[in-house]
BADRENZA-495852 format. One line per field, with one value per residue: residue number from 0; residue in three letters; x, y, z of N, C-alpha, C, CB in turn. Coordinates in steps of 0.2 Angstrom, whole numbers, plus 5000, padded with zeros to 4 digits. Each point is the difference from the previous one (the first is absolute). Glycine has a CB too. Example, Ala and Ser with C-alpha at 12.3 -4.5 7.8 and 13.67 -1.06 7.14 Angstrom:
2
pos	0,1
code	ala,ser
n.east	5066,5007
n.north	4972,5011
n.up	5039,4990
ca.east	4996,5004
ca.north	5006,5006
ca.up	5000,5001
c.east	5004,4996
c.north	5006,5005
c.up	5000,5003
cb.east	4991,5006
cb.north	4994,4997
cb.up	5006,4990
//
This chain:
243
pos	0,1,2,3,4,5,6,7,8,9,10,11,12,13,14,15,16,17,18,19,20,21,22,23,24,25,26,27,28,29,30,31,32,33,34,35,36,37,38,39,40,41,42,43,44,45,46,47,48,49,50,51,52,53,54,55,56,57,58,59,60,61,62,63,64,65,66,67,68,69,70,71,72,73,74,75,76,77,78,79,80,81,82,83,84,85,86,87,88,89,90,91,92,93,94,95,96,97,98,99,100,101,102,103,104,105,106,107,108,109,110,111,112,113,114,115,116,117,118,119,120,121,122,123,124,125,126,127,128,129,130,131,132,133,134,135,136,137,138,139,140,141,142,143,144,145,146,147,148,149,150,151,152,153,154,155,156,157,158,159,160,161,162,163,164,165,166,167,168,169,170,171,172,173,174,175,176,177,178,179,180,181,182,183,184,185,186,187,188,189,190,191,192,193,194,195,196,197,198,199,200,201,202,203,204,205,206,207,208,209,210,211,212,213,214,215,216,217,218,219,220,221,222,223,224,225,226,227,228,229,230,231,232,233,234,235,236,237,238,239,240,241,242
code	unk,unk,unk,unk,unk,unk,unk,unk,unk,unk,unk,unk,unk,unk,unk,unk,unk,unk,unk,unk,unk,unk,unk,unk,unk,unk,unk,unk,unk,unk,unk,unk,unk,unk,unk,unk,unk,unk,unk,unk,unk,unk,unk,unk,unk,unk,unk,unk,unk,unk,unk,unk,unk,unk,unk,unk,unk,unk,unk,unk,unk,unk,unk,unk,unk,unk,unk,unk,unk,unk,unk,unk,unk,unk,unk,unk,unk,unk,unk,unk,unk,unk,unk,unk,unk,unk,unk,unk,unk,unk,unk,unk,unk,unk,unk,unk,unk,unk,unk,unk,unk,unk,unk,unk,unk,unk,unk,unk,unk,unk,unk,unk,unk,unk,unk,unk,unk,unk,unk,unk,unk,unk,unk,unk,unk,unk,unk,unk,unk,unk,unk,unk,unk,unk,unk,unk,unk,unk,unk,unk,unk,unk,unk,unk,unk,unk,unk,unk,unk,unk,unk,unk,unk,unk,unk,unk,unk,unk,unk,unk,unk,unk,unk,unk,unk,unk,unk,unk,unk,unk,unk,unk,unk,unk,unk,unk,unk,unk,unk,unk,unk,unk,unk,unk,unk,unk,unk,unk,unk,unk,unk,unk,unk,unk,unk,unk,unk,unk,unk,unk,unk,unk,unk,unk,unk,unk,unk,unk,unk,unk,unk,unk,unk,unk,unk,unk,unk,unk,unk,unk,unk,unk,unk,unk,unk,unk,unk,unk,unk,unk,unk,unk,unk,unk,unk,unk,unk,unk,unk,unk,unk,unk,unk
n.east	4960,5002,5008,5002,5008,4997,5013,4987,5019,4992,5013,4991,5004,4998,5014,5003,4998,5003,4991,5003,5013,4999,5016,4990,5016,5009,4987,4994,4996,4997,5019,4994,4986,5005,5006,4990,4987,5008,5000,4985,5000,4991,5002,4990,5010,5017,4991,5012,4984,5014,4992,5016,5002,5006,4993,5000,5016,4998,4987,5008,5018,4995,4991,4988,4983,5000,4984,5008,4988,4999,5009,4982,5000,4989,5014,5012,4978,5001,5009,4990,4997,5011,5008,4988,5000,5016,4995,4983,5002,4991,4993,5011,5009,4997,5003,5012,4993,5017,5003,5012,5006,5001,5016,4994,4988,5003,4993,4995,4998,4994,4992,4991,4998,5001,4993,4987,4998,4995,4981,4994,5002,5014,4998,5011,5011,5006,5010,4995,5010,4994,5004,5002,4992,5011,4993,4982,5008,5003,4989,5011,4989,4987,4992,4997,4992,4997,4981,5000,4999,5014,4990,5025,4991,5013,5015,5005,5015,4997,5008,4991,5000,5001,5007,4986,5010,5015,5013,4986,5009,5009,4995,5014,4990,5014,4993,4993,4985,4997,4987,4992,5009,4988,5004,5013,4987,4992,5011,4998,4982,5000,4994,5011,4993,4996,5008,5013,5003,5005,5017,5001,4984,5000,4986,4989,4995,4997,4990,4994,4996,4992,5013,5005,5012,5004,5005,5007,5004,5016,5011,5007,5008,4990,5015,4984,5016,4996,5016,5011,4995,4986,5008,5007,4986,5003,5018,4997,4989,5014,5019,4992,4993,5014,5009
n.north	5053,4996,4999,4987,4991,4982,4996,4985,4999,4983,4999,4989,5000,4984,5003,5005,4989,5018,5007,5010,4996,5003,4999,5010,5005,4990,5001,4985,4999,5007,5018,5002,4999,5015,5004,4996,5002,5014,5013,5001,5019,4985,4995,5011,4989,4992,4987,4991,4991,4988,4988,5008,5003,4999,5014,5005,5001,5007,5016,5006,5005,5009,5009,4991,5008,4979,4996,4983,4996,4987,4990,4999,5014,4983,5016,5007,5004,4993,5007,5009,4998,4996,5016,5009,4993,5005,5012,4995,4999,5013,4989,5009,4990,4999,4984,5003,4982,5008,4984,5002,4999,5013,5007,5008,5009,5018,5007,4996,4987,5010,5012,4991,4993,5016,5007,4993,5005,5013,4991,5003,4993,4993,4988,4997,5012,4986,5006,4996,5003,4998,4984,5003,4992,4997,5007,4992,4985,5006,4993,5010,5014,4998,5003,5012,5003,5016,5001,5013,5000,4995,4985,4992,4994,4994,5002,4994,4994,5006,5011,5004,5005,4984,5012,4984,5011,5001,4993,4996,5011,4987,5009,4991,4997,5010,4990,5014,4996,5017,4989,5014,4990,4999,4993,4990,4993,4992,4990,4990,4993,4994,4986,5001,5015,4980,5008,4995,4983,5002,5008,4998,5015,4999,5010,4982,5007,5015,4995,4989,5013,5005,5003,5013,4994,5016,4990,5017,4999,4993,5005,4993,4987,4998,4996,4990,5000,4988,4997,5001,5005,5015,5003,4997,5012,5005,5005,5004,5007,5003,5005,5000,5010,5003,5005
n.up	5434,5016,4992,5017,4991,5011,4991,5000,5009,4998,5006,4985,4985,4999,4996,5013,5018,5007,4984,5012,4998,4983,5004,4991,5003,5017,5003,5005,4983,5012,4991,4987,5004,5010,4987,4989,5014,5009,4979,5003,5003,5001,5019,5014,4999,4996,5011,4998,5005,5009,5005,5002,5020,4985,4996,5017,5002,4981,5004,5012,4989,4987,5012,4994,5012,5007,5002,5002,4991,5005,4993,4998,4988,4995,4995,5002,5004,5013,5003,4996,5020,5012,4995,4999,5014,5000,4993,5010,4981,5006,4990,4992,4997,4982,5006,4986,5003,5004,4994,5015,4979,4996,5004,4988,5013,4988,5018,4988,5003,5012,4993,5000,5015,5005,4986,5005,5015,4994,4997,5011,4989,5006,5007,4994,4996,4999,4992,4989,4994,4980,5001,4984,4990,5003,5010,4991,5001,5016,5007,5008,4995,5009,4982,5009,4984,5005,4999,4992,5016,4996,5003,4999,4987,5010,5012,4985,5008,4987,4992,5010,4987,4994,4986,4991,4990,5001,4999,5015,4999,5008,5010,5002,5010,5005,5013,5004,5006,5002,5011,4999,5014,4997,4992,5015,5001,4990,4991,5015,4998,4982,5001,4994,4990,4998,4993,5013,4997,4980,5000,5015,5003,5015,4980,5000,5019,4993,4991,5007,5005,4981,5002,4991,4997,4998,4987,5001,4989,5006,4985,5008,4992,5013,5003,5009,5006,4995,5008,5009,4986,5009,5007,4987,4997,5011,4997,4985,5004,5014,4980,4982,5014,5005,4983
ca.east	4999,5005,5003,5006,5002,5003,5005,5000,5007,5001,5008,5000,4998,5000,5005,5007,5000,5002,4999,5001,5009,5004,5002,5001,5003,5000,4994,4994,4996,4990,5002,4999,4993,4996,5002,4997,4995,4998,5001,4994,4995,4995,5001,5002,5001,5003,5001,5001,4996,5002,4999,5008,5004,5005,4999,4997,5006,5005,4998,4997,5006,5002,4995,4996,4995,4999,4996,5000,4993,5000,5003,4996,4996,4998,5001,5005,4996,5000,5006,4998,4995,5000,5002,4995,4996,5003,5002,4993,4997,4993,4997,5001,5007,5005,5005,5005,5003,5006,5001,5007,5003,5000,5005,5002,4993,5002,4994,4992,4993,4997,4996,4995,4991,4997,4996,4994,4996,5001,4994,4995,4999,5004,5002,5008,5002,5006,5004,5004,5003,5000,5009,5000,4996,5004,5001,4994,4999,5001,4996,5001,4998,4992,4997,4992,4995,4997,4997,5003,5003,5006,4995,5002,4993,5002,5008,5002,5005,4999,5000,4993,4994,5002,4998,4998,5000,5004,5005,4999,5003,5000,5002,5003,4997,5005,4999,5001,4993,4999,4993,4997,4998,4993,4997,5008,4997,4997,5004,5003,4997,5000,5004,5003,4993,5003,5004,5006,5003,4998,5008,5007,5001,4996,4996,4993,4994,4998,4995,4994,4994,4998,5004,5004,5006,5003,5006,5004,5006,5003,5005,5004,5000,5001,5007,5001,5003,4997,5004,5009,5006,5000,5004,5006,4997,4998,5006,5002,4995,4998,5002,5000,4998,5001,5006
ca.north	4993,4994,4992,4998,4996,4995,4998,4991,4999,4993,4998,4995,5001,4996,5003,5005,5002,5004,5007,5008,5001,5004,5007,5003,5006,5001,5000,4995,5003,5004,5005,5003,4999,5007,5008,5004,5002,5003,5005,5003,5005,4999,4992,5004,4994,4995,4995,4994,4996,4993,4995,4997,5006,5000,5007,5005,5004,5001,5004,5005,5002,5005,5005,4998,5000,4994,4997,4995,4997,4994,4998,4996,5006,4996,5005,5004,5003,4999,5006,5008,5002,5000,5005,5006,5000,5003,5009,5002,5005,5001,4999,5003,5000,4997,4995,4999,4993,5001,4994,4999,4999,5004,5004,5005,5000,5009,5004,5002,4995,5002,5007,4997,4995,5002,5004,4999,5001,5005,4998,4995,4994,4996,4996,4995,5002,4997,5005,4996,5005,4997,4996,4996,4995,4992,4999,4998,4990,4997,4999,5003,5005,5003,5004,5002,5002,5005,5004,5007,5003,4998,4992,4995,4994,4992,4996,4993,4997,4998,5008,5007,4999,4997,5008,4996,5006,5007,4998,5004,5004,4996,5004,4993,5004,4998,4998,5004,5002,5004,5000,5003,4991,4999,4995,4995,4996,5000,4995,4995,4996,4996,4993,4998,5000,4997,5003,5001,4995,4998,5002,5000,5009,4999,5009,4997,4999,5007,5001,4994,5003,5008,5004,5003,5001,5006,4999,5004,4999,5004,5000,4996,4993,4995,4992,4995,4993,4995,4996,5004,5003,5009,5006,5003,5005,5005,5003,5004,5007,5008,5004,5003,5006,5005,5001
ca.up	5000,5002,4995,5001,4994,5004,4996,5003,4999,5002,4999,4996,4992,4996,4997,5001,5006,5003,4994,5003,5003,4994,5000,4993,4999,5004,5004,4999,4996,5002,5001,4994,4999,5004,4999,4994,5000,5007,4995,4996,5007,4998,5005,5005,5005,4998,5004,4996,5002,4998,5006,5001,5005,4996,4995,5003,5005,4995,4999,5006,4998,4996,5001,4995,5003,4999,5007,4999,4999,5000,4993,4996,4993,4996,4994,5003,5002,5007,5005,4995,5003,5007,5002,5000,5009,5006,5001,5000,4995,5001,4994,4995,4998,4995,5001,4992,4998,4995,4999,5005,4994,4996,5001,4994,4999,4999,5003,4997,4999,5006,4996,4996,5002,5004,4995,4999,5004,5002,4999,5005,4999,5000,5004,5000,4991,4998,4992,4994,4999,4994,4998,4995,4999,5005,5008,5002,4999,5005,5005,5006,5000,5001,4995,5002,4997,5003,4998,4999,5006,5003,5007,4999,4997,5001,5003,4996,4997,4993,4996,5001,4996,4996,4996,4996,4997,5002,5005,5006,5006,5006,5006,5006,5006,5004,5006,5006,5002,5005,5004,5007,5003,4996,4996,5004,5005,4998,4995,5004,5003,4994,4998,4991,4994,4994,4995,5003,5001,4992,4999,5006,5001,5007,4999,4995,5006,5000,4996,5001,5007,4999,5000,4996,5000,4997,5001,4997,4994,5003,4997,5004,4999,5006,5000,5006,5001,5001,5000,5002,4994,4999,5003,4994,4995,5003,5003,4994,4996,5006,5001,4993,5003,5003,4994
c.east	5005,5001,5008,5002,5005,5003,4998,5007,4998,5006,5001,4998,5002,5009,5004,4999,5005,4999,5000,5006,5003,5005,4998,5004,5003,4997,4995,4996,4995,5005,4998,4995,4998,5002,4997,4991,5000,5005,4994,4994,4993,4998,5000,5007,5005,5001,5004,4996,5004,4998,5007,5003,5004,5000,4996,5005,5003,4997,5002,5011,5002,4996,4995,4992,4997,4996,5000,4994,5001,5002,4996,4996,5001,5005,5005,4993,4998,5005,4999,4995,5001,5006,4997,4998,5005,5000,4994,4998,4992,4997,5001,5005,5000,5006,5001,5000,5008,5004,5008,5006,5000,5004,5003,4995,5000,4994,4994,4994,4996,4996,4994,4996,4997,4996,4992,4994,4998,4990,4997,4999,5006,5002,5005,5004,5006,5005,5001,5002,5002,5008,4999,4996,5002,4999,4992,4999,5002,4995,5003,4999,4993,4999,4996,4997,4994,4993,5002,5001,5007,4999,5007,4993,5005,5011,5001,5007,5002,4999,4994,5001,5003,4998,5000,5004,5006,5004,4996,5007,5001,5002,5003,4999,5007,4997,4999,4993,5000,4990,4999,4998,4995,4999,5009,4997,4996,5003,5004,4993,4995,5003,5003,4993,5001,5006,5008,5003,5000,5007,5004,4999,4996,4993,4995,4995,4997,4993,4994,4994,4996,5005,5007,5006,5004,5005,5003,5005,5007,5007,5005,5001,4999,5005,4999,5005,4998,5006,5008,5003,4995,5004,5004,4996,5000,5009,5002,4997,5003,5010,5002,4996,5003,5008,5000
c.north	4996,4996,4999,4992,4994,4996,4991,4997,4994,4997,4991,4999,4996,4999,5005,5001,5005,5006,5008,5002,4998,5004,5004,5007,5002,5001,4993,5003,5004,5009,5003,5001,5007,5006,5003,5001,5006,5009,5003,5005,4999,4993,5005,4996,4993,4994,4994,4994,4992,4995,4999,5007,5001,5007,5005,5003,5001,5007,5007,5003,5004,5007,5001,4997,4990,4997,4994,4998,4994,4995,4995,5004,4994,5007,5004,5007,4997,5004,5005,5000,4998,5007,5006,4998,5001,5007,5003,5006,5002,4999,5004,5000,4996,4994,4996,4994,5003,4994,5001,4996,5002,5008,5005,5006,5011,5004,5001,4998,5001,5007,4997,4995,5002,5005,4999,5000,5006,5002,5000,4994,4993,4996,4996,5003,4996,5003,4997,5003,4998,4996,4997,4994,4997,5001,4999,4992,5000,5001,5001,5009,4999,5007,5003,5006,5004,5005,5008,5005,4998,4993,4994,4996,4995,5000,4993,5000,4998,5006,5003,5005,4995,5005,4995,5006,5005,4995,5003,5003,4997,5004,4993,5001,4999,5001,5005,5002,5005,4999,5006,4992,4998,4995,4993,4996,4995,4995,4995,4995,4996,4994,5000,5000,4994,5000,5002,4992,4997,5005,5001,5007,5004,5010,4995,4998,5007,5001,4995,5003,5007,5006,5006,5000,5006,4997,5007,4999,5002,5000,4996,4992,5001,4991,4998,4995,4994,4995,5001,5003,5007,5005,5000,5005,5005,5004,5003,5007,5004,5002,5002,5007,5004,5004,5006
c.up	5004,4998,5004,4999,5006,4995,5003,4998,5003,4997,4995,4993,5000,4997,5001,5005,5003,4993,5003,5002,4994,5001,4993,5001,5008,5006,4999,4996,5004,5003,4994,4999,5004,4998,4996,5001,5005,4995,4998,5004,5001,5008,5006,5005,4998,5007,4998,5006,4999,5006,5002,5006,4997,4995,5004,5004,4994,4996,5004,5000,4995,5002,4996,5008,4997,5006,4998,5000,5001,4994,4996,4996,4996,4995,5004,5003,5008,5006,4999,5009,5010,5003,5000,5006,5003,4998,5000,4996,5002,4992,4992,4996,4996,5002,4992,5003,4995,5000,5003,4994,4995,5002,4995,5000,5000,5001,4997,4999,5006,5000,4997,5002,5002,4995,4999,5005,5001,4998,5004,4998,5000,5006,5001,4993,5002,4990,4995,4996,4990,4998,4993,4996,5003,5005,5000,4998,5005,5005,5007,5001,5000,4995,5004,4993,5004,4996,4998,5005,5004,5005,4994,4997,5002,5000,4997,4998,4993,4998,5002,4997,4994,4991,4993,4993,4999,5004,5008,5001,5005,5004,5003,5006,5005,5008,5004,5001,5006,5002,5004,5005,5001,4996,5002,5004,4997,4994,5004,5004,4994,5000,4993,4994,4994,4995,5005,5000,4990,4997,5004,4999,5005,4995,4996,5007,5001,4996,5001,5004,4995,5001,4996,5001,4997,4999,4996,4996,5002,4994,5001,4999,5009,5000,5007,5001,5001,5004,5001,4996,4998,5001,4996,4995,5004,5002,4994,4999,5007,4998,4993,5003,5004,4997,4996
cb.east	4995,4998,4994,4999,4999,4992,5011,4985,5008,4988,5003,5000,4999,4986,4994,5003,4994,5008,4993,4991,5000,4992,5010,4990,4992,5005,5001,5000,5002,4988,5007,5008,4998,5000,5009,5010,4996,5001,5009,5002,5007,5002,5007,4987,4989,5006,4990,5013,4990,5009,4988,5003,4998,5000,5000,4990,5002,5004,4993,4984,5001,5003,5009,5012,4998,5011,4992,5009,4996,4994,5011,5001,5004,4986,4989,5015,4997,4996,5009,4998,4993,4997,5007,4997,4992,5008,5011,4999,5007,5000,4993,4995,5005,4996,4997,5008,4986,5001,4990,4992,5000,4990,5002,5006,4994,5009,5009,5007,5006,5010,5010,5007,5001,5008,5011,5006,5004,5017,5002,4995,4991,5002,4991,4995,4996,4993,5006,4994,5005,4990,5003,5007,4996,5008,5012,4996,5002,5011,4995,5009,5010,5001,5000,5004,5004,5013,4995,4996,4988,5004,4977,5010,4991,4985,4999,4988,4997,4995,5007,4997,4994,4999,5006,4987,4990,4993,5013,4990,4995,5002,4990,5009,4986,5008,5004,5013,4997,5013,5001,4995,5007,5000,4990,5009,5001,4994,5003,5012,5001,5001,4993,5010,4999,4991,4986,4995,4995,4984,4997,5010,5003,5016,5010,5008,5006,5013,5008,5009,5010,4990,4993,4993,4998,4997,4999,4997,4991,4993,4996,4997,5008,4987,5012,4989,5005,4991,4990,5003,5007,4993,4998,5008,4992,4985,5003,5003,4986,4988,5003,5000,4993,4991,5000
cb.north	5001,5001,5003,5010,5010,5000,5013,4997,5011,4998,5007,4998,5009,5002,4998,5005,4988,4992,4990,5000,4996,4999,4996,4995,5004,4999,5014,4994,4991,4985,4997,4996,4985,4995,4998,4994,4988,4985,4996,4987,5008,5006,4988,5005,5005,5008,5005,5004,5010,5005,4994,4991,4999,4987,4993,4996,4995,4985,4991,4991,4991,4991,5003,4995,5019,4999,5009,4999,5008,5003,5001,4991,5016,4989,5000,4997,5002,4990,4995,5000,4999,4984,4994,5003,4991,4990,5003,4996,4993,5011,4998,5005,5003,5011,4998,5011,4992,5012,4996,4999,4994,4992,4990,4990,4984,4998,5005,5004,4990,4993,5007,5003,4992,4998,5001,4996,4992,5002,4996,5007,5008,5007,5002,4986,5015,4988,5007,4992,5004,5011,4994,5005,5002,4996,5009,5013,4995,5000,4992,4990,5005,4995,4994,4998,4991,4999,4990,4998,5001,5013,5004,5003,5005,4994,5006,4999,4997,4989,4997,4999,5012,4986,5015,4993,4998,5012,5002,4993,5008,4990,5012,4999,4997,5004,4992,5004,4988,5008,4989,5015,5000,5009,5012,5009,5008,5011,5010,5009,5008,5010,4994,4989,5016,5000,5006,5013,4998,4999,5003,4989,5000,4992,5014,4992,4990,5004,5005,4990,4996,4996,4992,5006,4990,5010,4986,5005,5002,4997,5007,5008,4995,5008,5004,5002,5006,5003,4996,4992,4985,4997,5000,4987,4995,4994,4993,4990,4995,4993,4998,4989,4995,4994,4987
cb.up	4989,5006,4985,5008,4987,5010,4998,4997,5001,5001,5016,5010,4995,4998,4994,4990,4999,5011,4993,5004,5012,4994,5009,4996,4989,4994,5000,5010,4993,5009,5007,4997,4998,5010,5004,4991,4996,5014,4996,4993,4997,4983,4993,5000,5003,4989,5005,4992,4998,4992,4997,4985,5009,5002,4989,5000,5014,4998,4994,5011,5005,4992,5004,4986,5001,4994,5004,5002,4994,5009,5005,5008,5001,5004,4993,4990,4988,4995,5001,4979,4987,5000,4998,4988,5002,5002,4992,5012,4990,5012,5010,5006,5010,4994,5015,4995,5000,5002,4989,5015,5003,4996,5007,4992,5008,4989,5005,4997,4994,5005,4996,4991,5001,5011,4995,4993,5002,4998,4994,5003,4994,4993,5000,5006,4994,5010,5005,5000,5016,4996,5013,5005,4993,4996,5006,4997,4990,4996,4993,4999,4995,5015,4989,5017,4992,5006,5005,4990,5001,4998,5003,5008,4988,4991,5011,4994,5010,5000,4991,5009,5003,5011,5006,5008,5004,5002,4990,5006,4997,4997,5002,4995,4999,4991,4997,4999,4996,4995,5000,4993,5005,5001,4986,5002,5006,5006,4991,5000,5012,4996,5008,5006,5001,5002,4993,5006,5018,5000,4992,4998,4989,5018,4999,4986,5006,5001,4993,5001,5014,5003,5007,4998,5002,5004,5001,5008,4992,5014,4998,5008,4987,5002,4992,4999,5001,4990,4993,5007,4993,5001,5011,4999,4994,5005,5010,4995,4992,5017,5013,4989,4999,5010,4998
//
């Protein structure tokens, strides 16, 4: 299988502008993000994808594979895909959306988005991973709820399933996506779907259109940095991890 995995890196954020030049442990965040993903034997390919010269000579200096895209991506899927054209992805090829804020992010999660392609029928996947009832009230965590083949039914901000009867089970979705490019394509020429513009998740225009989503299970947390006073966490867990 050809799988290859683009990291979208933009240098401008709201909350935490230049965030890919993070130091952490005396490297840039998007260093940490390549190396753990360019660990999974399940990825052929690690690129990083940015509009800035500033994270692109910083890549090519560590020896981190990088190409420059343009700085007007309504999304980070968008850059996903312009960067699949430059490296002239072919049709076959599995392309990972790996999130360039997620430095803690563990090879295995990447095993497992890719695993499902091993289907035909599959066309996109993604992951989650079981969590707590509290962490299911918050509205910064994304729910989803899955059929028994594993097809995503729905993506909500709001507890899902609601368990009249029972306690549910909550899955949490974690942000990483793998497309055959094809349907990448095909998701970028999508407009805003009502339900997506209604909770802010861009994978409900997926479903709106019909289109399946695999999601896989995964055991692993996911930590996105959002804000400057993260990297202190994160530098802790990576050298409780390496203790």
């Amino acid at each position: 299988m050809n799988v290859l995995a683009i990291i979208p890196a933009r240098y401008a954020s709201s909350r935490f502008p230049g965030k890919p030049l993070a130091p952490i442990l005396g490297k840039p965040m998007f260093w940490h993000v390549a190396t753990r993903a360019a660990a999974s034997p399940a990825v052929g390919r690690v690129v990083l994808a940015t509009d800035d010269a500033r994270i692109e000579a910083a890549a090519r200096d560590l020896g981190v594979a990088v190409v420059r895209t343009r700085p007007d991506h309504p999304s980070g899927s968008d850059r996903v895909l312009e960067a699949a054209r430059i490296l002239k992805a072919t049709p076959d090829t599995v392309v990972l959306n790996v999130q360039g804020d997620e430095p803690l992010l563990h090879p295995e999660m990447l095993d497992a988005l890719v695993a499902p392609f091993a289907r035909p029928e599959v066309g996109i996947t993604t992951l989650a991973r079981p969590i707590s009832a509290h962490e299911a009230t918050r509205p910064d965590t994304v729910k989803v709820v899955r059929a028994t083949d594993g097809r995503a039914l729905y993506f909500s901000r709001a507890p899902i399933p609601y368990g009249r009867d029972a306690q549910p089970q909550y899955l949490g979705h974690i942000g990483l996506y793998g497309f055959r490019l094809p349907l990448l394509e095909k998701f970028a020429k999508l407009g805003q779907s009502p339900l997506e513009r209604m909770e802010c998740l861009e994978q409900l225009r997926l479903l709106e259109a019909g289109i399946p989503i695999h999601v896989a299970i995964t055991p692993h947390m996911s930590f996105g940095v959002d804000r400057p006073e993260d990297i202190d966490t994160v530098t802790r867990i990576l050298n409780e991890q390496a203790s």
